[in-house]
C-alpha positions, 0 to 999 in steps of 0.5 A: 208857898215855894220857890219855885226851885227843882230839886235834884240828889239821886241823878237822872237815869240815862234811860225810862220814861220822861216824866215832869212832875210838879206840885205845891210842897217842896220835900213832897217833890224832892221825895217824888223825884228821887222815888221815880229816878230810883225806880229807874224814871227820867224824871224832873219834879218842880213846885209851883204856886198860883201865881204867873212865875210859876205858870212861866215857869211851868212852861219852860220845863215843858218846852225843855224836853218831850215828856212821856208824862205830866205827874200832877201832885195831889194837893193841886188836883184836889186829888189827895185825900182830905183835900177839898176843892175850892173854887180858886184851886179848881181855877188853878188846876184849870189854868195849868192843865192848859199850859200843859195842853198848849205846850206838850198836847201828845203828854199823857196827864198823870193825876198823883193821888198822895205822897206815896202814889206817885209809881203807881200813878205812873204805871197807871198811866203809862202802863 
């Protein structure tokens, strides 16, 4: 599914929210990164997979800074549309809204809608 890598081009911004971003498709969190460092966002998007690399590291990025927000890609949420839930992707978002919780419980959870949703997500949330 990934690599688990992140993904950096346009450089991280010196001041804005902090923002962790994570989702299941590799050019999505490229383009989402970029997105939100051009608008001005300290932000750093990994890929994940349902698996316990991905949990671990999940977790690291987590520890790593104090986050203003977790941005949750759409296709793991179930949230994008034409997306459908299934019980082993509800299961998964379960698991890693906890490793959220665990690990950053002041972080506002930020659901990204699609692709294209991803500012307006974080206005959405942040304000």
């Amino acid at each position: 599914m990934t690599n688990n890598k992140t993904v950096d081009l346009i450089e991280m911004p010196k001041k804005g929210w902090r923002i962790l971003g994570f989702g299941a498709d590799e050019d999505i969190a490229l383009t989402n990164q970029n997105r939100m460092r051009d608008d001005g966002l300290r932000a750093t998007v990994i890929t994940v997979a349902d698996d316990v690399a991905s949990d671990k590291r999940l977790t690291e990025e987590l520890k790593k800074d104090t986050y203003d927000g977790v941005a949750i890609g759409g296709l793991i949420s179930s949230q994008m549309p034409g997306s459908s839930p299934t019980s082993r992707m509800s299961l998964w978002f379960e698991r890693l809204l906890n490793i959220v919780q665990d690990n950053a419980p002041a972080t506002k959870i930020i659901l990204v809608l699609g692709p294209d949703d991803i500012l307006p997500a974080v206005r959405r949330v942040l304000g």
